[in-house]
PASEPA-578901 format. One line per 5 residues: number of its first residue (from 1); their letters; for each residue x, y, z of N, C-alpha, C. Coordinates in nm, 4 decimals. Layout:
REM residues N
NUM> a> X Y Z X Y Z X Y Z | ...
//
This chain:
REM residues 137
1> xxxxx> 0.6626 8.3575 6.9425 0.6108 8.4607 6.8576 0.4603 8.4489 6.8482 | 0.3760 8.5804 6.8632 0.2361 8.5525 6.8587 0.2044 8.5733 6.6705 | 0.0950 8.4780 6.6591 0.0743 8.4893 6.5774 -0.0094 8.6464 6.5057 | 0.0025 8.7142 6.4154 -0.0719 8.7991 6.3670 -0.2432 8.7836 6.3489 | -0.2873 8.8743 6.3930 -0.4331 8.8924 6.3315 -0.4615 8.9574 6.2344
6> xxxxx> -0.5343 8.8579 6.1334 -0.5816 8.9400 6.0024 -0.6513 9.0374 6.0325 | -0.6222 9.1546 5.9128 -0.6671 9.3261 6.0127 -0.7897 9.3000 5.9011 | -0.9014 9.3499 5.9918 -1.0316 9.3692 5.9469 -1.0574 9.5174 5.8475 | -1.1087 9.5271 5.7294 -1.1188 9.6209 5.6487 -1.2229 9.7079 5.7609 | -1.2174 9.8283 5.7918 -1.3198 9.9109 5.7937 -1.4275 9.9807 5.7100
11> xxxxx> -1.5263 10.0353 5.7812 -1.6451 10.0609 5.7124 -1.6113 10.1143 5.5647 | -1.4984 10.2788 5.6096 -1.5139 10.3225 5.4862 -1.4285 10.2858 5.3270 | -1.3832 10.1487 5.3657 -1.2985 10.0793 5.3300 -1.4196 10.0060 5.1835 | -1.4854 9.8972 5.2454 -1.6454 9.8866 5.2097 -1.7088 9.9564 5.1394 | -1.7297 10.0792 5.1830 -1.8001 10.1823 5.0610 -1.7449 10.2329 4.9880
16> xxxxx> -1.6234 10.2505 4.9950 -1.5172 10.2631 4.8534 -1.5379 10.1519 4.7555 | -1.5441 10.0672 4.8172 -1.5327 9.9579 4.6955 -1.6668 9.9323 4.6246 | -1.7799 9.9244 4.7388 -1.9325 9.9355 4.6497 -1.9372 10.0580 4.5068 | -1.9052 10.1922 4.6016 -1.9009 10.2782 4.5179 -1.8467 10.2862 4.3836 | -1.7026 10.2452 4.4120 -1.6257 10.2232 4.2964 -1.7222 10.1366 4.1677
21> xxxxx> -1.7811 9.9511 4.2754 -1.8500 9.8932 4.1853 -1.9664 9.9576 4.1159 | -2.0769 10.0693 4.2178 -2.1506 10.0921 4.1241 -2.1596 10.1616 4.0220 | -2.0390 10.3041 4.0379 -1.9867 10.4077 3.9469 -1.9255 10.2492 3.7714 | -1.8429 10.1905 3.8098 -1.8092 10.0919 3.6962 -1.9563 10.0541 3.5738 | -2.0727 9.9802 3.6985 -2.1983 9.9132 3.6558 -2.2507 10.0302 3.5834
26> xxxxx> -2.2713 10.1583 3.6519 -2.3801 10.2976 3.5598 -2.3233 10.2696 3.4181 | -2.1555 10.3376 3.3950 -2.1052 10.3660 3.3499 -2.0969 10.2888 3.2031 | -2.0799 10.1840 3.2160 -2.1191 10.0507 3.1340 -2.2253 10.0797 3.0738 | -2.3405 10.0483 3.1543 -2.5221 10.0304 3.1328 -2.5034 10.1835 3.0210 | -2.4703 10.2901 3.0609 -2.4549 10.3981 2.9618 -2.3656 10.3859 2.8861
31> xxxxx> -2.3093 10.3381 2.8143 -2.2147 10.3218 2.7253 -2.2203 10.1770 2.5955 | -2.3459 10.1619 2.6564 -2.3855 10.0248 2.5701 -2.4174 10.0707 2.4192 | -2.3731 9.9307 2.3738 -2.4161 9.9537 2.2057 -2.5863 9.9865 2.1592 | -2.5533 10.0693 2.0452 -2.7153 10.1724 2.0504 -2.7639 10.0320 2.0029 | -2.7562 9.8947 1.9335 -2.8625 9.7877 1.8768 -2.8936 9.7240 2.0153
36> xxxxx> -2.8552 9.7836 2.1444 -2.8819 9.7130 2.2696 -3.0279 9.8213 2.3612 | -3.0093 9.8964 2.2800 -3.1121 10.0350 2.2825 -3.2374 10.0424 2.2382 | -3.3833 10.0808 2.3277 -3.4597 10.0436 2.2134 -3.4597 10.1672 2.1322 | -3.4927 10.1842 1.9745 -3.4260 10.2985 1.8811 -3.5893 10.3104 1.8327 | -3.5468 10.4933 1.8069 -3.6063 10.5565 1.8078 -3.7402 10.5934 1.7396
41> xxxxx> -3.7122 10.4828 1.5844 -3.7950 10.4874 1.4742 -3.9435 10.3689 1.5643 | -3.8996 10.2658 1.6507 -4.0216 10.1819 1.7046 -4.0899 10.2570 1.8081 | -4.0145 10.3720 1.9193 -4.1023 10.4748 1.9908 -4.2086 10.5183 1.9200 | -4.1893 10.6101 1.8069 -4.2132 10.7278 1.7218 -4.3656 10.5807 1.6485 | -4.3108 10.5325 1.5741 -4.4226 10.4470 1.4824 -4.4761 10.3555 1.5902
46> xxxxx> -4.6121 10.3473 1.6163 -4.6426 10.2668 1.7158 -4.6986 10.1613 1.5708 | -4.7111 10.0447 1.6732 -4.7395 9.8956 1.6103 -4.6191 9.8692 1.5124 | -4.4883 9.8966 1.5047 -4.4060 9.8545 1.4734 -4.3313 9.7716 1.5096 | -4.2855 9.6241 1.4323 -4.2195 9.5542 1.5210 -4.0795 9.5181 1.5408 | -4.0442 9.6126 1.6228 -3.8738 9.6517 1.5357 -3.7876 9.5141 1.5531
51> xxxxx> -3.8430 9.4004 1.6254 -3.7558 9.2529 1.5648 -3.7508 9.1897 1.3912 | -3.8778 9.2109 1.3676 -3.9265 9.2471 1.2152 -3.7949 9.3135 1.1458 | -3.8463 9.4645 1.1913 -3.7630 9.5157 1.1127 -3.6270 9.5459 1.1133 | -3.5487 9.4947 1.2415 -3.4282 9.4620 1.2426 -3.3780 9.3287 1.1026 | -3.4411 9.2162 1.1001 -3.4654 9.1390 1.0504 -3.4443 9.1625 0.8951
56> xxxxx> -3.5403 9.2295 0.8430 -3.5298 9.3007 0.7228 -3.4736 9.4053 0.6619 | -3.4506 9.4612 0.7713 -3.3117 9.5413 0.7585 -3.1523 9.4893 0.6947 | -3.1573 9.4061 0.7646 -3.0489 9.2902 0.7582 -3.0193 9.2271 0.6699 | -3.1407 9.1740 0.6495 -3.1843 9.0964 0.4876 -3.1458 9.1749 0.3617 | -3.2267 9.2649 0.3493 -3.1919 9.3568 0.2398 -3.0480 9.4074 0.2026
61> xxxxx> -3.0091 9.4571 0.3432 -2.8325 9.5488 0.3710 -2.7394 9.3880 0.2891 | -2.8033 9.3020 0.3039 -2.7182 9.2185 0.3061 -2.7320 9.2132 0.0771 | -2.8309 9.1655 0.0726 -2.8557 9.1339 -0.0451 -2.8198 9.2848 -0.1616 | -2.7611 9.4427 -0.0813 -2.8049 9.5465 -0.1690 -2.5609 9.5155 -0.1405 | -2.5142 9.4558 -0.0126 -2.3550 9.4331 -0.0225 -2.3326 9.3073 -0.1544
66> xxxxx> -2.3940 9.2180 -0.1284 -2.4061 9.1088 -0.2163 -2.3423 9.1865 -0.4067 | -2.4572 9.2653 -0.4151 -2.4393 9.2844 -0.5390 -2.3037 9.3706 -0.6111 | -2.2479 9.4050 -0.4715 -2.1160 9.5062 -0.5033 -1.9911 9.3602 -0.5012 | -2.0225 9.2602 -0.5133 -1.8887 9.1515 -0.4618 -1.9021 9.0904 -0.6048 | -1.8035 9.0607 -0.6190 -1.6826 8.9501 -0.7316 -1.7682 8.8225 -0.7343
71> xxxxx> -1.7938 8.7807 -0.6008 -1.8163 8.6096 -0.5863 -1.9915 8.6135 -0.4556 | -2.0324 8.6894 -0.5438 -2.1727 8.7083 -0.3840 -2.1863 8.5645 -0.3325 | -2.2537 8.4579 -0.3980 -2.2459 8.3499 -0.3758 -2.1541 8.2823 -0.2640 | -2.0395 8.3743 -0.2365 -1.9555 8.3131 -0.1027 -1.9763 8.4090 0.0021 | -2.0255 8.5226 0.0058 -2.0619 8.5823 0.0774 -2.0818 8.5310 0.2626
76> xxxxx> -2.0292 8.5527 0.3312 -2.0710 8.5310 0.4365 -2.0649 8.6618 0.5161 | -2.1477 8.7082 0.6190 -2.1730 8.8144 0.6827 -2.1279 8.7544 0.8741 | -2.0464 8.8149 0.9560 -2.0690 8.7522 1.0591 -2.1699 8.8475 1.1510 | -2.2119 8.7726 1.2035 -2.3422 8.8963 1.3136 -2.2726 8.9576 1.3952 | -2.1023 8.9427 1.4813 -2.0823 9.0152 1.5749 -2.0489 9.1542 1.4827
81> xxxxx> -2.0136 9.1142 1.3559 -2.0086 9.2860 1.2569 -2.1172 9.3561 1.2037 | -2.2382 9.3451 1.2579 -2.2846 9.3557 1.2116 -2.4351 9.4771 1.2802 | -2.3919 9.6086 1.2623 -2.4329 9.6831 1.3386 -2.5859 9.7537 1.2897 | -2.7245 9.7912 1.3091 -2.8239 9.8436 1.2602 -2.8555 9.9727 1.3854 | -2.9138 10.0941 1.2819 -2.9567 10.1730 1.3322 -3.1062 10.2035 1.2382
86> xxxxx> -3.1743 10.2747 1.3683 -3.3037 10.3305 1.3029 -3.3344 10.4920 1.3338 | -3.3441 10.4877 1.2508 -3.4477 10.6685 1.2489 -3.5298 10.7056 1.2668 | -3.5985 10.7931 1.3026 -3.7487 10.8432 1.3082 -3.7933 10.8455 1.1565 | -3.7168 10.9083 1.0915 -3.7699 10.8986 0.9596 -3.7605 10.8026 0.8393 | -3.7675 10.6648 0.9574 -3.7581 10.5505 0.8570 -3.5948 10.4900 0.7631
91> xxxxx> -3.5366 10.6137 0.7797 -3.3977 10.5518 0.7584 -3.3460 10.4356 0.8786 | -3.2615 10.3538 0.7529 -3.1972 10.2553 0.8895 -3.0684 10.3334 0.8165 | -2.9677 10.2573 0.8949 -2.8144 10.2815 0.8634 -2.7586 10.1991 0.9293 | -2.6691 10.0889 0.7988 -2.6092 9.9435 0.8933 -2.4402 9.9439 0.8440 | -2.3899 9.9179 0.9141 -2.2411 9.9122 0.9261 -2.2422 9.7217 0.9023
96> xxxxx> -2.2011 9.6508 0.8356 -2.1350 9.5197 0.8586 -2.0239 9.5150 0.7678 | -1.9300 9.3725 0.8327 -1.8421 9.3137 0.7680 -1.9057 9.2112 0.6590 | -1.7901 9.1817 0.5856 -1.8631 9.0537 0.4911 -1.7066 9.0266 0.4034 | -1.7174 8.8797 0.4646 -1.5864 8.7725 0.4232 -1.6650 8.7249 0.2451 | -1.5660 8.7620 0.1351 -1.6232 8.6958 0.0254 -1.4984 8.6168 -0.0586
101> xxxxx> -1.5244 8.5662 -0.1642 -1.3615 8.5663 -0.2207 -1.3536 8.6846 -0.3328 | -1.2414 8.6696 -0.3839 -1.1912 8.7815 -0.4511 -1.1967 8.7275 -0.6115 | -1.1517 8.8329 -0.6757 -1.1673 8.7448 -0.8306 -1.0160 8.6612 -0.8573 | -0.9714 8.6414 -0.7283 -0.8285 8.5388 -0.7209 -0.8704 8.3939 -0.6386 | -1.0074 8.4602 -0.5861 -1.0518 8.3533 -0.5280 -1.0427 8.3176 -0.3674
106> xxxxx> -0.9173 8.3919 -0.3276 -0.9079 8.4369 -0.1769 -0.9957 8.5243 -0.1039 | -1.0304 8.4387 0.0177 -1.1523 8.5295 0.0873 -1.0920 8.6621 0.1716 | -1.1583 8.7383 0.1385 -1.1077 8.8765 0.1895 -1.2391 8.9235 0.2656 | -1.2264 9.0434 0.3607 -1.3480 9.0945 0.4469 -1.3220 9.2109 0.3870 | -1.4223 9.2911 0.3889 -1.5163 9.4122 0.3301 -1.5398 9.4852 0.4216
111> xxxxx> -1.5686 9.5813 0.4741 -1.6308 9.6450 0.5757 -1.7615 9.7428 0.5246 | -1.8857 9.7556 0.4887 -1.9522 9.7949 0.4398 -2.0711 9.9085 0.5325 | -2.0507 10.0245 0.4737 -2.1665 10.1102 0.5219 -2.2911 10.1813 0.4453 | -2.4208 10.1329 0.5200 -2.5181 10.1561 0.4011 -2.6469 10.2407 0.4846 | -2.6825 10.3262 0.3553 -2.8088 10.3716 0.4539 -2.9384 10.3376 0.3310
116> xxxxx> -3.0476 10.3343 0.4243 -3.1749 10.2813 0.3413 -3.2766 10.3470 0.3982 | -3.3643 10.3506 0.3350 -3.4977 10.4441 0.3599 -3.6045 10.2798 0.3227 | -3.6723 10.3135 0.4372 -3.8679 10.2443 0.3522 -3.9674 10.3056 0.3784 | -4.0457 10.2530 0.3048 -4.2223 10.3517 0.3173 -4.2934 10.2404 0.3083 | -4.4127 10.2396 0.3741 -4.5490 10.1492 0.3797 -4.4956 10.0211 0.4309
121> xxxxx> -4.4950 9.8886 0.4156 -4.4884 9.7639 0.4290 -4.2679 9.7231 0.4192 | -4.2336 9.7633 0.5568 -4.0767 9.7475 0.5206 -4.0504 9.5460 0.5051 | -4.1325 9.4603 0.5024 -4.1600 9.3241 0.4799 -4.1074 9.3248 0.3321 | -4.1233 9.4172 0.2221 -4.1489 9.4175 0.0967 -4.0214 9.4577 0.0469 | -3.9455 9.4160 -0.0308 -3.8276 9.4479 -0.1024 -3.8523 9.5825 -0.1968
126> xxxxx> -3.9348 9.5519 -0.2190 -3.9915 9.6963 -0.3644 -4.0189 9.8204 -0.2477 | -4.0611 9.8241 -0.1523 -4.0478 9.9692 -0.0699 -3.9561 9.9955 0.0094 | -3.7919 9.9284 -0.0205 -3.7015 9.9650 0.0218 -3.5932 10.0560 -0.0777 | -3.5331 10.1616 -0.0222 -3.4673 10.2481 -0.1193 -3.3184 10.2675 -0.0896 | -3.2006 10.2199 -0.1530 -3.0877 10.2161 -0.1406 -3.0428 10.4113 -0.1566
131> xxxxx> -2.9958 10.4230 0.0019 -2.9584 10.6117 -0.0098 -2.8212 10.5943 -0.0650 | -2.7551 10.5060 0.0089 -2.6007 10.5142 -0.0051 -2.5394 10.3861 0.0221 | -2.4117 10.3118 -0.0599 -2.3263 10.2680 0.0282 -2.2258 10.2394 -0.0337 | -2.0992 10.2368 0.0906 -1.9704 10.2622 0.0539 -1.8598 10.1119 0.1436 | -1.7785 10.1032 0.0284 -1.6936 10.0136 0.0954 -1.5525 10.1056 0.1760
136> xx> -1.5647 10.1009 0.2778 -1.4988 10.1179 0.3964 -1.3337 10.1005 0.3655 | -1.2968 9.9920 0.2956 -1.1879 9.9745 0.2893 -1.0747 10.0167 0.1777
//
């Protein structure tokens, strides 16, 4: 019995599959999360430093959920929940989770959505303005 020869893929065999890979790669790259984006409010305001103000964004969203909880003090926030958007007009709008305990004392998660406005120096707690926020759950 002769042995078989492994059958060689042809050309258009090859460009199916690149194709396929690069249609997958676009598709992805466009579909990425908007905090992977640079957003729109650091275009628009030049000398803004939107690591800054991601930062303080964060800070605040965190400290304005804090005050709606039973036990703030246990508060923990995890970062993969933890979503920021920016505006041209200075609004952010942040989506996070936040594990706290309950007034039983069991830690429960929250899902929290908030929007905030600042003016002049967003570094500053006093020029931040609570628009809205709502517990999710």
């Amino acid at each position: 019995m002769e042995a078989k020869q492994p059958q060689k893929h042809s050309q258009k065999f090859w460009i199916a599959v690149i194709s396929v890979g690069l249609v997958l790669f676009l598709a992805s790259k466009m579909c990425s999360s908007p905090e992977t984006k640079k957003d729109s409010a650091t275009e628009i305001k030049k000398g803004i430093d939107s690591t800054s103000l991601w930062y303080y964004s964060k800070s605040f969203a965190k400290d304005y959920v804090k005050q709606q909880l039973k036990s703030p003090s246990t508060a923990e926030f995890p970062d993969k929940d933890f979503k920021v958007w920016f505006e041209p007009d200075s609004t952010v709008t942040i989506k996070c989770a936040v594990d706290a305990q309950n007034s039983y004392g069991a830690m429960i998660r929250g899902n929290y959505y908030l929007k905030m406005k600042w003016k002049k120096d967003f570094k500053d707690s006093d020029n931040w303005t609570l628009i809205t926020i709502q517990n999710e759950d």
